[in-house]
N, C-alpha and C positions, 0 to 999 in steps of 0.2 A: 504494500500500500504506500502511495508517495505521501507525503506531505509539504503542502505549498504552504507559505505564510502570504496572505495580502498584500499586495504592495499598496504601502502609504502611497493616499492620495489627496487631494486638494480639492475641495468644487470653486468652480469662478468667483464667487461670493468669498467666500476663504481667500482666493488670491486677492482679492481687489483688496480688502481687508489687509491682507500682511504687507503689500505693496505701499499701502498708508505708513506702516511702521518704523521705526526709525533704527530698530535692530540688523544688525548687517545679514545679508540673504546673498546665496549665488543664483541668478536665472538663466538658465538654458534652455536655447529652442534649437531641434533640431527639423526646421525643415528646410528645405533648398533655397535657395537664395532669393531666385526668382518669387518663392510663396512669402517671405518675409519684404519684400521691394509692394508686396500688393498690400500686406496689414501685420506692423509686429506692434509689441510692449517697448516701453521706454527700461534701458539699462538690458536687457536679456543678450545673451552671448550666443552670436551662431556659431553653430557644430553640427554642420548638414551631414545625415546619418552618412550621406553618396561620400564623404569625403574624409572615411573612417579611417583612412590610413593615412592622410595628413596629421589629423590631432591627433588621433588614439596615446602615440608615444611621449608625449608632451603633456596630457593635458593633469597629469600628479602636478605638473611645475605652472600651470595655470589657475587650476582651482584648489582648494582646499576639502579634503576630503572629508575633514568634520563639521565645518560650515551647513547652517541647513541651504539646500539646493536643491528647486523649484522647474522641472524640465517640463517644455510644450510641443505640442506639432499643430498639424490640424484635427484632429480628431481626439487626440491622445494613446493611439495604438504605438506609434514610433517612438513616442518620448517615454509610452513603459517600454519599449525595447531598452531605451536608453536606461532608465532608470534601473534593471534589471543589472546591466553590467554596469553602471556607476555602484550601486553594491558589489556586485563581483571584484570591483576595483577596490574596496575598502571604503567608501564612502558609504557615512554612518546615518545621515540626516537628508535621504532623497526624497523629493514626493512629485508623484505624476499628475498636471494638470489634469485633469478628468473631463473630459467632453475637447479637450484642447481650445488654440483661438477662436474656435468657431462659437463653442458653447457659451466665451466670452463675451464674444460682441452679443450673442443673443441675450445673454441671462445680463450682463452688467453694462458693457456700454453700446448702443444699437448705431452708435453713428460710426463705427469700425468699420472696415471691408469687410464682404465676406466672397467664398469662392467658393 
């Protein structure tokens, strides 16, 4: 029998919420360039999944891996990929936007792009 633990997650309300906060957060959105150029967050760090072997080797000397750290896409299937091996990596404090930027602009701010 396996056993999966949950991946922490975030609803958009929750983001918009810690994003108000003054405590330090790392944001990461992994989608392609071009989807981030149509609608991103202010401050979030692209790490398009397509270009896993550029940062993969680097990115311990980018972020900090006990930092809480906030990963998006469009949907949030990508960014639990990601958030998946940022555990694998030793990062302690991940959580997968849930619904991603789409769910965003619907549930917290409507005047966003959507795709």
């Amino acid at each position: 029998m396996f056993s999966f633990s949950p991946l922490p997650a975030l609803s958009p309300q929750e983001l918009a919420v810690r994003l108000e906060s003054p405590d330090p957060i790392q944001l990461i959105d992994v989608r392609e360039h071009e989807e981030a150029a149509i609608v991103s967050l202010p401050n979030f760090q692209l790490f398009p999944l397509s270009e896993y072997p550029n940062w993969s080797p680097v990115i311990l000397d980018k972020l900090d891996p006990h930092m809480e750290t906030i990963v998006l896409c469009h949907h949030g299937i990508r960014s639990a990929q990601m958030c998946q091996w940022l555990m694998a990596q030793g990062f302690t404090q991940v959580k997968n936007l849930s619904g991603g930027i789409d769910a965003y602009a619907c549930i917290v701010d409507p005047t966003l792009a959507r795709y």
